[in-house]
N, C-alpha and C positions, 0 to 999 in steps of 0.2 A: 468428543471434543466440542466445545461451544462457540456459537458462530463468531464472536469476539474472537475468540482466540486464535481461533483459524482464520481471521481478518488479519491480526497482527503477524501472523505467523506465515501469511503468503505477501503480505507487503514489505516486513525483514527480508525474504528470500528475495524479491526482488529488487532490496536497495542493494543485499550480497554482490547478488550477478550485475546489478549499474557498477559498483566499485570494482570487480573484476574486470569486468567490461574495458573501464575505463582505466585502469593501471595496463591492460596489457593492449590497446590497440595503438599501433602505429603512428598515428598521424594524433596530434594531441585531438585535432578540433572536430573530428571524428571517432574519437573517444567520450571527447563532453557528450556531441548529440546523440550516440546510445545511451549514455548512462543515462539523459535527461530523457530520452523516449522511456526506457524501461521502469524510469521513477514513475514517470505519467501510470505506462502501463499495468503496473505494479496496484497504483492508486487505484486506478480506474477497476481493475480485474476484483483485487479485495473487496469491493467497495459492493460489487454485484454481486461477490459470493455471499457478503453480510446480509444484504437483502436478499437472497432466495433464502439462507437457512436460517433466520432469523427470527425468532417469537414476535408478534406485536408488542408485547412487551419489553422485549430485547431494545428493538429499536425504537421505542420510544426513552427509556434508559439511556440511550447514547444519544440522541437528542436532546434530554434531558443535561446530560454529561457536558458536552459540547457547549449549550448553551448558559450554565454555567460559570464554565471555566472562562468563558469570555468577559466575564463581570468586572 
């Protein structure tokens, strides 16, 4: 699997479980702030996996990408 993909594919699983999260706890405003932690985390966690398994290449491509799409 390439590190994109498994980038995308652990930051889905963790907007999953924020939506889960937050459809089933109790108190609404304690449901936003898990969902809204696990987004962050989610972010944050992807983001370091892309950089350990990453080509130089890889990530300059999604630099590349990113920088871009913002045009």
């Amino acid at each position: 699997m390439s590190a994109t993909a498994l980038k995308y594919l652990i930051l889905f699983a963790f907007y999953a479980v924020a939506v889960v999260a937050y459809l089933n706890m109790t108190p609404v405003w304690l449901g936003i702030a898990v969902a809204v932690f696990l987004a962050l985390a989610g972010a944050i966690v992807s983001q370091l996996v892309f950089k350990r398994l990453a080509t130089p290449k890889q990530i300059r491509d999604d630099l590349e990408s990113r920088a871009r799409s913002h045009d």
